[in-house]
N, C-alpha and C positions, 0 to 999 in steps of 0.2 A: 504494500500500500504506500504511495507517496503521503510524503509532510506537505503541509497546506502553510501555507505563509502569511501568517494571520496579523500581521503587524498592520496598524491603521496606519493610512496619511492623514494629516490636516490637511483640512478645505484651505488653509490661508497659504499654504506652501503651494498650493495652484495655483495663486491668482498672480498676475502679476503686481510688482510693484508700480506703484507712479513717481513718475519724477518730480523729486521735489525742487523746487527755482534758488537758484543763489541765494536771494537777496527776496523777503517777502513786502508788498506793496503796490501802489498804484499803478498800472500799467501803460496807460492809454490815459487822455481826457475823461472819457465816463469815469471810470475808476475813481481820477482823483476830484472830480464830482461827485461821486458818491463818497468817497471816504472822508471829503470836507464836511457832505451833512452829518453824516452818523458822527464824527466827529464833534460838530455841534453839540447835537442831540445830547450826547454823555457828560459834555460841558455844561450844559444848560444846569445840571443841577438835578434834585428830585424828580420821578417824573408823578404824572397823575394818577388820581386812581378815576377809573369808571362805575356808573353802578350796572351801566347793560353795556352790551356790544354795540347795541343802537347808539346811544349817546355817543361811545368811540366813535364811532363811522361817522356819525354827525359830526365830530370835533375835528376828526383826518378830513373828510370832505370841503369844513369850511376855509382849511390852509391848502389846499390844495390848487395850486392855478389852475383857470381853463386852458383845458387844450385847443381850445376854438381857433 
């Protein structure tokens, strides 16, 4: 009778790696458009509380430009 070779692989030893970037940061203009808001944002201080999701949306809606 043959021995059976019962050793598991890990799933994570299949997958490949991703490469990671030199230097992590803005890449492009969007980028460093968006890293300036969220930037902000964490500067600003506290944030709010909500009592519904409704009020949020209300509140993101009203800062919000028209895209018009």
């Amino acid at each position: 009778m043959t021995s059976l070779n019962l050793k598991s692989i890990d799933p994570v030893q299949l997958l490949p790696t991703p490469d990671v970037p030199d230097s992590y940061g803005p890449r492009n203009e969007e980028d460093v458009r968006v890293y300036k808001l969220v930037k902000e944002a964490f500067d600003t201080g506290p944030g709010k509380k909500f009592d519904t999701v409704a009020d949020f949306m209300s509140a993101l809606d009203l800062r919000r430009p028209d895209k018009s």
